[in-house]
C-alpha positions as CSV (number, residue, x, y, z in Angstrom):
1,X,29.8,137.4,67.2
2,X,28.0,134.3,67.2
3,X,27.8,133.0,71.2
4,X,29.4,129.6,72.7
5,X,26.4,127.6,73.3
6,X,27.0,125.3,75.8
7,X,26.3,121.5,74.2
8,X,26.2,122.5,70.8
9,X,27.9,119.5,69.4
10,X,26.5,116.8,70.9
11,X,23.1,118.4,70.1
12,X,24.6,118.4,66.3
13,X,25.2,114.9,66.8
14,X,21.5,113.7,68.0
15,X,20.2,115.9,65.3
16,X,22.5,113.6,62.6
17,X,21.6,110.4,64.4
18,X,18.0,111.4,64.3
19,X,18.3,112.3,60.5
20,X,20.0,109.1,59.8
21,X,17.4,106.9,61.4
22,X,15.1,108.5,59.3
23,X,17.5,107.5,56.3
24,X,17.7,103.8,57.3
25,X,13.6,104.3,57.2
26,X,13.9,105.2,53.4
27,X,16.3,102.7,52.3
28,X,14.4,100.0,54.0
29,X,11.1,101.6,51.7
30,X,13.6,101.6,48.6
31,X,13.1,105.6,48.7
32,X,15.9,106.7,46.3
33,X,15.1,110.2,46.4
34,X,14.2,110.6,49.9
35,X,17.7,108.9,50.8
36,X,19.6,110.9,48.5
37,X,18.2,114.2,49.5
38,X,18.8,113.6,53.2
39,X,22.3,112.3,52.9
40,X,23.5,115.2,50.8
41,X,22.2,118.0,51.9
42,X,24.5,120.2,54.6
43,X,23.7,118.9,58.0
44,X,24.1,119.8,61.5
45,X,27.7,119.3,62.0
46,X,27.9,121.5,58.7
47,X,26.0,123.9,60.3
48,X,27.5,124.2,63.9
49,X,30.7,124.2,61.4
50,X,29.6,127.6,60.0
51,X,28.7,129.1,62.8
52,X,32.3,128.4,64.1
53,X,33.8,129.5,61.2
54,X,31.9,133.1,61.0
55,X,32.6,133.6,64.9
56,X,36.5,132.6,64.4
57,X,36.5,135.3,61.6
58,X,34.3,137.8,62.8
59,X,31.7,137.5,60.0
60,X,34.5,139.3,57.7
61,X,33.8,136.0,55.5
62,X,31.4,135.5,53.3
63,X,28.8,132.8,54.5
64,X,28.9,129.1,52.7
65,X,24.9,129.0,51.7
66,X,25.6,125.7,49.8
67,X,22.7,123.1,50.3
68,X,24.7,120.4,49.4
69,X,27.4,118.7,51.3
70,X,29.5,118.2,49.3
71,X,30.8,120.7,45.6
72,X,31.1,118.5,42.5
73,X,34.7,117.7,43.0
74,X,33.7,115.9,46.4
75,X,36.1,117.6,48.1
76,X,36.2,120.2,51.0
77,X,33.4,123.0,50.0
78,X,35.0,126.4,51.0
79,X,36.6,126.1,54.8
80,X,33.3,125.1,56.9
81,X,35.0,121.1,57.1
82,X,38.1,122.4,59.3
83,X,35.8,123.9,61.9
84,X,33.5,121.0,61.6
85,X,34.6,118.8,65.4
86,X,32.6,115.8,63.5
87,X,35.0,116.0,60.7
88,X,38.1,116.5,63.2
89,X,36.9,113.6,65.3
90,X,36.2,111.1,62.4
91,X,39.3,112.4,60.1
92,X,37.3,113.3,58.1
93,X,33.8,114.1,56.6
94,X,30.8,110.9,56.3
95,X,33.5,109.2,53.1
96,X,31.0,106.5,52.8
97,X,28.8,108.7,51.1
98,X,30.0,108.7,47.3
99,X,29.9,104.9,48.3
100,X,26.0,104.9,49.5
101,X,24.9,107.4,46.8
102,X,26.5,105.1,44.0
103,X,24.5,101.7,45.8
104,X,21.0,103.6,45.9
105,X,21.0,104.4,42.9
106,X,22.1,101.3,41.4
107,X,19.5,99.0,43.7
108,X,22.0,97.4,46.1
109,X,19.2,98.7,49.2
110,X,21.2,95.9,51.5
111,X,24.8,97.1,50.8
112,X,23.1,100.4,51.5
113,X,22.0,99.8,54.9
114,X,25.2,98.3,55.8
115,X,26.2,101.7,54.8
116,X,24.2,103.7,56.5
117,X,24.1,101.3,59.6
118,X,27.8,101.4,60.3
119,X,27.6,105.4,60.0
120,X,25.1,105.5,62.6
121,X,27.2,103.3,64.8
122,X,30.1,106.4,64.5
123,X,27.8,108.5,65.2
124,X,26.6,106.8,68.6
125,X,30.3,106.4,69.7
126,X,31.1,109.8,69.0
127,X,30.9,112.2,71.9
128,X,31.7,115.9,72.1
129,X,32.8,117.4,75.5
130,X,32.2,121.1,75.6
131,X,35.1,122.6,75.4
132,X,35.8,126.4,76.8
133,X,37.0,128.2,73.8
134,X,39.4,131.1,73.9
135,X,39.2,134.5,73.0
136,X,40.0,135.3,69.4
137,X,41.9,138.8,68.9
């Protein structure tokens, strides 16, 4: 069973900020593909989310291997997103992302930092208190 570490989270979410700095760096180059492959790709929240998700079922499910974020439809891919605490927290996954993904690829770079800029500032306001989880039977 995969171990409580303690911190996990907010190490998540300095791993995300970190990652989306290094986006702002790309749009600000007009780096279409480096900004689309960063933003869409599973990420640590997405990760951690996993984890959760194989200790809550004791592995008996099969593991999400997706490097995406997202499936095709855009919606929830398998049930990583309800253990994900970034998801809980922000009701919901990063839903500016269909929006940034359509104004990098159509040129708008400035509408895209605004994007990106305001998603950072959630991130920075977000905090995760470690929280002593029970015992699943």
């Amino acid at each position: 069973m995969h171990e409580v570490v303690e911190g996990r989270w907010e190490k998540a979410r300095r791993l995300v900020i970190a990652r989306w700095r290094e986006i702002l760096k790309r749009i600000e180059a007009r780096d279409e593909p480096g900004v689309l492959v960063l933003a869409n790709i599973i990420d640590e929240f997405c990760e951690e989310a996993i984890a959760t998700r194989l200790a809550v079922l004791h592995g008996q499910a099969p593991s999400e291997i997706d490097v995406l974020k997202f499936a095709r439809s855009a919606g929830l891919t398998g049930t990583r997103c309800v253990f994900c605490r970034g998801f809980q927290e922000q009701g919901g996954c990063f839903g500016m992302l269909a929006s940034l993904n359509n104004l990098v690829t159509s040129g708008k770079w400035d509408d895209a930092r605004q994007v990106a800029v305001r998603y950072v500032v959630q991130l920075e306001s977000m905090r995760f208190a470690d929280i002593a989880e029970a015992p699943i039977h």
